[in-house]
C-alpha positions in Angstrom: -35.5 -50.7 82.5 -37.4 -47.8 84.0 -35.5 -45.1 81.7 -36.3 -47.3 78.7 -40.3 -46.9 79.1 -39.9 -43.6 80.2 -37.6 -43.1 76.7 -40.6 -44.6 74.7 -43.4 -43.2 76.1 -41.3 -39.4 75.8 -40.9 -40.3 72.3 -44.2 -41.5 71.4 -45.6 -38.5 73.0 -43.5 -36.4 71.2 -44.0 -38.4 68.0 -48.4 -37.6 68.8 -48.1 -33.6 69.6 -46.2 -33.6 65.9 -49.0 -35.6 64.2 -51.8 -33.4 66.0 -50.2 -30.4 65.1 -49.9 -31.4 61.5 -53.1 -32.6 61.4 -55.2 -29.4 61.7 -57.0 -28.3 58.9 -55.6 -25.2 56.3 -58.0 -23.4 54.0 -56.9 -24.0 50.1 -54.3 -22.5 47.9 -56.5 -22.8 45.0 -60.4 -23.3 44.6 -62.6 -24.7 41.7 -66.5 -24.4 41.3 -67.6 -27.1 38.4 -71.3 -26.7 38.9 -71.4 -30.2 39.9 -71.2 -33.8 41.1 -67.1 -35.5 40.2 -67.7 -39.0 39.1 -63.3 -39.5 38.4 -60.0 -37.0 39.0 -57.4 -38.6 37.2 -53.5 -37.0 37.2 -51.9 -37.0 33.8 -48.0 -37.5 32.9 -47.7 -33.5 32.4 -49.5 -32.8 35.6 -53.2 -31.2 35.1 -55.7 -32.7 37.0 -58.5 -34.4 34.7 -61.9 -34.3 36.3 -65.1 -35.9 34.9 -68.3 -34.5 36.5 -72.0 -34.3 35.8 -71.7 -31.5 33.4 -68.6 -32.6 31.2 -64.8 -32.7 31.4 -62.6 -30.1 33.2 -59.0 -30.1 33.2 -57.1 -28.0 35.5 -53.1 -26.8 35.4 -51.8 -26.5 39.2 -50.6 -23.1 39.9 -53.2 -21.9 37.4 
């Protein structure tokens, strides 16, 4: 009974040093400036990223 909860609480401690660790925060690959508020993102079938803001429409290819 004893090894059980100590089994557990091993494994959930384990299970919480994981999570922290990739948790903590990592700058961006990529970084956009669109001069302004985003009302809507929306992901398309070929995979750019439509974004709606206060100045117009941007679209934006990943890797690009």
């Amino acid at each position: 009974m004893k090894i059980q909860k100590l089994n557990k609480l091993l494994i959930i401690a384990l299970i919480q040093s994981v999570t922290i660790v990739t948790a903590q925060k990592s700058d961006p690959n990529f970084v956009n400036d669109l001069g302004g508020n985003i009302e809507k993102m929306t992901v398309t079938d070929s995979g750019v990223l439509l974004i709606t803001h206060g100045k117009g429409l941007a679209g934006i290819k990943p890797g690009q």
